[in-house]
C-alpha positions as CSV (number, residue, x, y, z in Angstrom):
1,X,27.9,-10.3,10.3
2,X,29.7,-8.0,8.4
3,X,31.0,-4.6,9.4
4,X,29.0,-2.4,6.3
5,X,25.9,-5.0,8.4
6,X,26.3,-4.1,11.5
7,X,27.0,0.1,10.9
8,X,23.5,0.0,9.4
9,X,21.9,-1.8,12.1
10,X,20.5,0.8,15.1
11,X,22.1,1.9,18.3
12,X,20.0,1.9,21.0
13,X,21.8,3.6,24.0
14,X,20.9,3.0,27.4
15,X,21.3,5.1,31.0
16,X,20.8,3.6,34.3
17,X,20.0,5.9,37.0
18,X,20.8,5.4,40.7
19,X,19.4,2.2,42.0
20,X,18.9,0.0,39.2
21,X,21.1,-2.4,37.5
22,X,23.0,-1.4,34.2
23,X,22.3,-4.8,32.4
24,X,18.4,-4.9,33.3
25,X,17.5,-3.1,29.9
26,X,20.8,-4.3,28.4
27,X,18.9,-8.1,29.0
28,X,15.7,-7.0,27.7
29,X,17.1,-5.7,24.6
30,X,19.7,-8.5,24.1
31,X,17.0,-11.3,22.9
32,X,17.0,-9.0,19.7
33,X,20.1,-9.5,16.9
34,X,18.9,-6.2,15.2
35,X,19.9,-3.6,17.8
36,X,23.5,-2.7,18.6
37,X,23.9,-1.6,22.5
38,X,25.5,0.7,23.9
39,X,26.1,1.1,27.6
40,X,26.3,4.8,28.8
41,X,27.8,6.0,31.8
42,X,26.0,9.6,33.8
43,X,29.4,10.6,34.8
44,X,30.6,11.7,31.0
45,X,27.7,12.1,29.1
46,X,28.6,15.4,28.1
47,X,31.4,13.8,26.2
48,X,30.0,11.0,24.6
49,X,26.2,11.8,24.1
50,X,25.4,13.7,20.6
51,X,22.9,13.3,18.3
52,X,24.3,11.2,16.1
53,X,26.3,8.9,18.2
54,X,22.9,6.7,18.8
55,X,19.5,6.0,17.1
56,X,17.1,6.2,20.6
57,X,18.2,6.6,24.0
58,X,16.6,3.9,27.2
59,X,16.9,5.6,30.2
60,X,16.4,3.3,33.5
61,X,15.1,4.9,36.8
62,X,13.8,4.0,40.5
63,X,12.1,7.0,41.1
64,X,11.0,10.5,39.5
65,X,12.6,12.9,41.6
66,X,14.7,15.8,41.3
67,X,18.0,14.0,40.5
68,X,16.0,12.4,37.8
69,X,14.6,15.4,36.3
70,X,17.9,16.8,36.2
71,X,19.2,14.2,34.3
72,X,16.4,14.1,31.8
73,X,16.9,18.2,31.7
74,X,20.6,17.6,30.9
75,X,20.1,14.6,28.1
76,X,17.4,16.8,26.4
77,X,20.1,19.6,26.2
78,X,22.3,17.7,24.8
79,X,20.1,15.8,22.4
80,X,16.7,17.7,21.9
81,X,15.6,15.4,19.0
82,X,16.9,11.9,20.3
83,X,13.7,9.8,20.7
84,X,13.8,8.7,24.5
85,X,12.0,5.7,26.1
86,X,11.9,5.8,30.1
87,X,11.6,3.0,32.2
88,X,10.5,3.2,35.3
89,X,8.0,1.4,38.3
90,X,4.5,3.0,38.2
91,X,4.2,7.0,38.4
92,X,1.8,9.3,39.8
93,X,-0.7,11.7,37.7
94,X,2.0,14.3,38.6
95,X,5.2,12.8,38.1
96,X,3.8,11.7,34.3
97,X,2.6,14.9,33.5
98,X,6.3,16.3,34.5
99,X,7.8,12.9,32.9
100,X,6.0,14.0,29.2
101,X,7.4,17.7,29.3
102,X,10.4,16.2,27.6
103,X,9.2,15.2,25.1
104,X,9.3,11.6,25.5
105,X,8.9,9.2,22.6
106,X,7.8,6.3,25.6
107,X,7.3,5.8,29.2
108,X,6.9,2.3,29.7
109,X,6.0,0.9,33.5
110,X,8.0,-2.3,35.9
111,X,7.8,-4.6,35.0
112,X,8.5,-4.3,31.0
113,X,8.2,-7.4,28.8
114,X,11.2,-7.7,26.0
115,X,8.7,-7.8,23.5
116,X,7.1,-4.3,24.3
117,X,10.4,-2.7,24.8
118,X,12.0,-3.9,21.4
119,X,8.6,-2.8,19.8
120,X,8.8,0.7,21.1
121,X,12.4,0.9,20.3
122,X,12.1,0.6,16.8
123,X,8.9,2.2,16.5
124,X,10.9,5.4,18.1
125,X,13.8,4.4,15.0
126,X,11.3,4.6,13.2
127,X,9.4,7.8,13.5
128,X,12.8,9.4,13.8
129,X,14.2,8.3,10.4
130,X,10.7,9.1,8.3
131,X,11.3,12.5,9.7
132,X,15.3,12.7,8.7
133,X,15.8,10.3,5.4
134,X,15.1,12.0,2.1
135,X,14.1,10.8,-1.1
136,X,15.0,11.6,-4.2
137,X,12.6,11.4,-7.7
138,X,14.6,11.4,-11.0
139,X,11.2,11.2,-13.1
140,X,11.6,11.0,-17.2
141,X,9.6,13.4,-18.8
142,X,9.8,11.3,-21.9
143,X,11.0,8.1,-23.0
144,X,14.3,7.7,-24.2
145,X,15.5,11.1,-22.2
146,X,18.2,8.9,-20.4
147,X,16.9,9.4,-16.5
148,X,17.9,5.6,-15.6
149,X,21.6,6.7,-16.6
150,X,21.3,9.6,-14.4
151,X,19.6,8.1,-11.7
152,X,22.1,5.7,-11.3
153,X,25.3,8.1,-11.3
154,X,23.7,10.6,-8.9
155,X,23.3,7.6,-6.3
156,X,26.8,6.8,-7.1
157,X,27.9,10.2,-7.0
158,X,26.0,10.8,-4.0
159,X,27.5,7.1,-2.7
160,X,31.3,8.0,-3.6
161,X,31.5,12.2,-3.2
162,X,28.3,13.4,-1.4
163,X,27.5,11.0,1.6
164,X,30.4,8.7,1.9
165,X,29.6,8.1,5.4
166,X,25.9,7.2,5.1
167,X,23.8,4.7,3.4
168,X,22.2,5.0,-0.5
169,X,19.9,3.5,-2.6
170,X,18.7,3.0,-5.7
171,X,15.0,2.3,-6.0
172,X,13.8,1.7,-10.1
173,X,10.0,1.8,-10.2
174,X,10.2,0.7,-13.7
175,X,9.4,-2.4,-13.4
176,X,8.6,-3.1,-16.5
177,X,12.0,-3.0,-17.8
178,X,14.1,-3.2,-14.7
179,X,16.8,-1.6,-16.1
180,X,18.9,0.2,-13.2
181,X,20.1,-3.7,-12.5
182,X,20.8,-4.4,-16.1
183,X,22.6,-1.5,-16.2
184,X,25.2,-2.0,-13.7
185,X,25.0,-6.0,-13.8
186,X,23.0,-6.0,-10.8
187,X,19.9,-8.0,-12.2
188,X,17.5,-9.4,-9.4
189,X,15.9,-12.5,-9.6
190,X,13.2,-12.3,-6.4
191,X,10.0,-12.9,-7.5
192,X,8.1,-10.1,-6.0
193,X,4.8,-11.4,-7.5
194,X,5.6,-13.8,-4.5
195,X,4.7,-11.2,-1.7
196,X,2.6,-9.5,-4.1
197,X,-1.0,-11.1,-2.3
198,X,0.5,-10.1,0.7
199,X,2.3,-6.9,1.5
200,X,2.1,-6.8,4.8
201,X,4.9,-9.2,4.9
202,X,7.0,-6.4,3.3
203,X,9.3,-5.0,6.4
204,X,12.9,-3.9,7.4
205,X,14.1,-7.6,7.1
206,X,12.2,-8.3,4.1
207,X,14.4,-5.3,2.1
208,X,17.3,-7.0,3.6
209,X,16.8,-10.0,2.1
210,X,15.9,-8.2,-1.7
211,X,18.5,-5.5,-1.8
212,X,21.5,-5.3,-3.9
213,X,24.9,-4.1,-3.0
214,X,26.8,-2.4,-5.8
215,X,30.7,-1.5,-5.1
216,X,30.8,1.9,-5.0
217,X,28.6,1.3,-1.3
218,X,25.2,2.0,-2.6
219,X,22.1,-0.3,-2.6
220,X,20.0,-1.0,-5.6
221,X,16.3,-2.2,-5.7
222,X,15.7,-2.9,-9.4
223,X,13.2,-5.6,-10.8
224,X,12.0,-6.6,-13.9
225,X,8.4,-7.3,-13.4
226,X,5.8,-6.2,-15.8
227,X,2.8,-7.5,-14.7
228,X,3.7,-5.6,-11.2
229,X,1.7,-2.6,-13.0
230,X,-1.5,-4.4,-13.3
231,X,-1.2,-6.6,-10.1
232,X,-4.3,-6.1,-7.8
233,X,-2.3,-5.3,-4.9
234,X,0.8,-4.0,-6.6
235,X,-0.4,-0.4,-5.9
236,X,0.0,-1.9,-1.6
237,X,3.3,-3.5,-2.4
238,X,5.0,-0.6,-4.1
239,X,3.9,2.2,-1.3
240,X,4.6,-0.3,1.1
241,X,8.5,-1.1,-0.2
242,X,8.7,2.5,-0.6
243,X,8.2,3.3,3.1
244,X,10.4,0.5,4.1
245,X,13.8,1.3,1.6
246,X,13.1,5.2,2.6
247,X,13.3,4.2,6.5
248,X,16.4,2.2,5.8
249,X,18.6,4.7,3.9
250,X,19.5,8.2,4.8
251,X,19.1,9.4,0.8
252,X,17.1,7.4,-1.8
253,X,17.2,8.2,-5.3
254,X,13.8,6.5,-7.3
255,X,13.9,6.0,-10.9
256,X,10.5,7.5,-12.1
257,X,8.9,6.1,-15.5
258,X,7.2,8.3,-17.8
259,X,4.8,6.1,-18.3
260,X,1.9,6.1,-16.2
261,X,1.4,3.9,-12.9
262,X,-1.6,4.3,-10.2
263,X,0.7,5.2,-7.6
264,X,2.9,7.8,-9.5
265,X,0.7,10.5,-7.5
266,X,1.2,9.2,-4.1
267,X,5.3,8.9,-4.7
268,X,5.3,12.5,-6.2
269,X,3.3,13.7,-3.3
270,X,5.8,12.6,-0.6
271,X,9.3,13.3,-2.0
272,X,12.1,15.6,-0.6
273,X,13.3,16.9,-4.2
274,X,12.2,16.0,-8.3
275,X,14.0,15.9,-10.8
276,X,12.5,16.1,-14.3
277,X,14.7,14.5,-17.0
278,X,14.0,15.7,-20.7
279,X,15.6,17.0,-23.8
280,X,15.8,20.0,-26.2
281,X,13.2,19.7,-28.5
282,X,9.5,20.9,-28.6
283,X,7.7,17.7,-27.9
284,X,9.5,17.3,-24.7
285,X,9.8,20.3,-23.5
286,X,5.8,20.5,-23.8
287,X,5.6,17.2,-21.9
288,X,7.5,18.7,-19.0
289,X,5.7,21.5,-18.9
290,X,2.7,18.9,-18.5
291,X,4.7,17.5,-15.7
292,X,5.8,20.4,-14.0
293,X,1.7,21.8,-13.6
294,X,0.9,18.3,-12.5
295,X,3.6,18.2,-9.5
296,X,2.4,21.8,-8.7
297,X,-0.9,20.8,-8.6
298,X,-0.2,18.0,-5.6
299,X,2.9,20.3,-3.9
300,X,2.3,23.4,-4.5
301,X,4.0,26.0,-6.4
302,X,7.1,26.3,-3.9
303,X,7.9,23.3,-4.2
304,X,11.5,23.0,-5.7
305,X,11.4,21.5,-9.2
306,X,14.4,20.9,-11.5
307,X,14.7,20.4,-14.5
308,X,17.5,18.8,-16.3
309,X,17.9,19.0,-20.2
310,X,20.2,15.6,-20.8
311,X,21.7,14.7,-23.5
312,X,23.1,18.7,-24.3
313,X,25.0,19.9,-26.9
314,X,26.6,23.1,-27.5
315,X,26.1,24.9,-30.5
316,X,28.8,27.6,-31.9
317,X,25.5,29.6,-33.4
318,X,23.2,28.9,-30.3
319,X,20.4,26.4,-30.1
320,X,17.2,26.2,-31.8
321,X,15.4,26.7,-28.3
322,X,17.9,29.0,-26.3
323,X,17.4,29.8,-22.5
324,X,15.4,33.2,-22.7
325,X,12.6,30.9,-24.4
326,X,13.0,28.0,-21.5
327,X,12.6,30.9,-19.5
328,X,9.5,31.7,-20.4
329,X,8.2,28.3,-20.6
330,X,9.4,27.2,-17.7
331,X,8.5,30.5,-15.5
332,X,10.4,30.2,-11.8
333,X,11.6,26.3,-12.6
334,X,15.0,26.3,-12.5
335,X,16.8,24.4,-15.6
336,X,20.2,22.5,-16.1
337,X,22.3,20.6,-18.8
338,X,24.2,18.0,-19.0
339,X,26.5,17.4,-21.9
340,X,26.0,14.3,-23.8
341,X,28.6,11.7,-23.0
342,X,27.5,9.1,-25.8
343,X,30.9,7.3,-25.6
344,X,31.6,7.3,-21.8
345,X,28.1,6.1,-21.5
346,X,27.9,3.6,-24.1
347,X,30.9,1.6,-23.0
348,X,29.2,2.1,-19.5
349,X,26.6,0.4,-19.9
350,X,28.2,-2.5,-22.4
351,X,30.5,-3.4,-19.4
352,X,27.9,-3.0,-16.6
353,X,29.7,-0.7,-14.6
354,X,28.8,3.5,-13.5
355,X,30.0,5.8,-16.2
356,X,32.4,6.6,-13.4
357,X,34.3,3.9,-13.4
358,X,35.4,4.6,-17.1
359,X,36.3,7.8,-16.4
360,X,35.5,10.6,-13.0
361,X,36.6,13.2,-14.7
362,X,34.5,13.6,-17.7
363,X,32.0,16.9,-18.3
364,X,29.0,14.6,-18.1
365,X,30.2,13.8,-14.1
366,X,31.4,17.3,-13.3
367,X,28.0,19.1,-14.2
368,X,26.0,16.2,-12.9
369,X,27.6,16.6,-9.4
370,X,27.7,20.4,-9.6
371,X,23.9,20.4,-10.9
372,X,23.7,17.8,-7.3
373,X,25.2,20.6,-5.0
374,X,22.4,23.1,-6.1
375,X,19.4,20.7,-4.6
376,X,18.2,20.2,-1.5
377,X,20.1,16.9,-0.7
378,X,20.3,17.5,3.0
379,X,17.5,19.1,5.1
380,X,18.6,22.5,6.1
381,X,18.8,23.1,9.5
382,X,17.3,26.0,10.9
C-alpha cells in the first residue's frame, strides 16, 4: 500500500475506558484493511484529540457512570462534530437517554459482532463527509466555450495551490466525448456499460478500482461512453458514482455538458458552487441567461452563481458587449474573464499535460486562480 493510499484511507480512533481492554475494539476493527487505527490514551487527550486528527472516534466502556460522562463531556468539547460510536454492555432507559445527549452517531451493546461495528464505522464516515466534501459544477453554457479546459486547471490549481493537503477530483459527465482524459493523457478504458444493469455494485472500492491518478495529486474520472446517455439505468449509475466520488474527495470539480442529460437537474440541485462557462457574444450570453433562470428555478435566487466569460480579449476601444450591459442582463450574477491563452493551451493539450505545466505564470492561470479565491471553495465556518 502506498503512502498517497493509505492517507486517504479513514482513521478510526479508539478510547478505552477503565475496565476494558485497549485491543478489544482494536480486534474488532482489525479484520478490516480499509480503516487505519489509532490507539488513544485518556491521560493526553487534550493534546492529541482535534477534529481533524481522526475520521470517527470508538469509545469502549464498562459502565455509564460519572467518570464516563465526564469523559464523554470532555471529548465532545474538544471535538463537537466528531461522529462517536460507544460500546458498552446493556444500559438502562436512563443511562441511554443521558448516553444520546451527546450526540452520539452509535451506541452499540456487548457483545458487538465485527461486522456491525465496521458497518457503523463507515456509515458514521460517511454521514460526516456528505456533510463536509464540496462539489464543484463547471457547466458550459454553450458548446465550444472551452469549460473542459477550465475544469481541468481549476482541479489542478485547486490540487497544486488551493488544497495541497487534501484529496481532488475530476469528475467529466460528458460522456459522450470523454474528453477531460484525452486531454491530459489520462484516457480510461473500464467499460462502465459493465456495471451499468447494476449500480448497486457502485461503492467506495468500486471508485478505487476506476479512478485515475494525474501527477499534479488529483484524481480524474473521465469516460468515453456515449450510449451511457441513453442507458436505461445510466440515470442510477451516474447519481450513484456521483455520491460515491463526492464522499471520497474533500473538493470535486464536475465537468457539466451543455447538452442535455436526465440527470442534469438532480446534479445542479445538490452542488456546493456553479460555474457557468460562456463567451462574449449574443447567442451565448442569451443561453446563459437561460441557464442562470433554470438553476434559480431548483436553488433559489441566493444561490451563488458565476459566471465566467472565457476565451476574453481586450479591446483598446471597448467591447461590443461591455460590462454595464452584462450588468443588466445578468442582474446580481456576478461575472469574470479569463484571457484567451490560445498558444499556452494549444500546446497543452497536443502534449497531454495541464496548461500549467507549460507555463504557471501565464494571465490565463493568474485570473483563473484569482477568479477561484472569490468562490465558495471551503464551507465557511460560522
Amino acid at each position: 500500500m502506498d503512502n498517497q493510499t493509505e492517507s486517504r484511507m479513514p482513521k478510526v480512533l479508539i478510547l478505552s475506558g477503565d475496565g476494558v481492554s485497549d485491543s478489544e475494539i482494536e480486534n474488532l476493527l482489525g479484520t478490516s484493511n480499509r480503516l487505519i487505527l489509532s490507539q488513544l490514551n485518556k491521560n493526553n487527550l487534550k493534546e492529541v484529540l482535534t477534529p481533524t486528527f481522526g475520521d470517527i472516534l470508538v469509545i469502549n466502556v464498562m459502565h455509564l457512570s460519572e467518570k464516563e460522562i465526564e469523559l464523554l463531556s470532555d471529548v465532545r468539547a474538544m471535538v463537537p462534530d466528531l461522529p462517536l460510536i460507544v460500546v458498552s454492555p446493556q444500559l438502562s432507559a436512563e443511562e441511554t437517554r443521558r448516553l444520546f445527549k451527546f450526540n452520539i452517531h452509535d451506541w452499540m451493546p456487548k457483545p458487538v459482532s465485527s461486522k456491525d461495528l465496521i458497518e457503523s464505522v463507515f456509515k458514521g464516515i460517511r454521514t460526516r463527509k456528505v456533510y463536509n466534501n464540496r462539489v464543484h459544477a463547471i457547466v458550459s453554457a454553450v458548446g465550444g466555450s472551452g469549460a473542459t479546459t477550465l475544469a481541468v486547471s481549476m482541479t489542478d490549481l485547486a490540487a497544486t495551490k488551493l488544497f495541497r493537503k487534501q484529496s481532488v477530483a475530476l469528475f467529466d459527465l460528458d460522456f459522450s466525448l470523454g474528453n477531460c482524459g484525452y486531454t491530459v493523457n489520462l484516457k480510461n478504458n473500464y467499460k462502465l456499460a459493465n456495471v451499468a444493469s447494476t449500480p448497486h455494485r457502485v461503492d467506495a472500492e468500486f471508485i478505487r478500482v476506476i479512478q485515475k491518478r494525474h501527477e499534479h495529486q488529483f484524481y480524474l474520472y473521465s469516460f468515453k461512453e456515449p450510449e451511457l446517455n441513453t442507458e436505461v439505468n445510466g440515470y442510477e449509475l451516474v447519481l450513484r458514482m456521483l455520491d460515491a466520488v463526492s464522499v471520497e474527495h474533500e473538493h470535486t470539480f464536475l465537468d457539466i455538458p451543455y447538452y442535455e442529460t436526465e440527470w442534469k437537474d438532480d446534479v445542479l440541485s445538490a452542488v456546493n458552487t456553479c460555474t457557468l462557462v460562456s463567451e462574449l457574444n449574443l447567442p451565448a450570453i442569451k443561453h446563459t441567461i437561460d441557464l442562470i433562470e433554470r438553476i434559480q428555478e431548483l436553488r433559489g435566487k441566493d444561490f451563488p452563481l458565476h459566471v465566467v466569460f472565457n476565451k476574453w480579449e481586450p479591446s483598446l476601444f471597448g467591447q461590443r458587449i461591455g460590462r454595464k450591459k452584462i450588468r443588466e442582463l445578468f442582474g446580481e450574477v456576478p461575472f469574470s474573464y479569463i484571457p484567451l491563452a490560445k498558444t499556452q493551451i494549444g500546446e497543452a493539450v497536443d502534449r497531454g499535460v495541464t496548461p500549467s505545466d507549460i507555463s504557471k505564470s501565464s494571465k490565463f492561470l493568474r485570473a483563473l486562480l484569482k477568479y477561484m479565491k472569490t468562490l465558495e471553495l471551503v464551507e465557511a465556518k460560522v
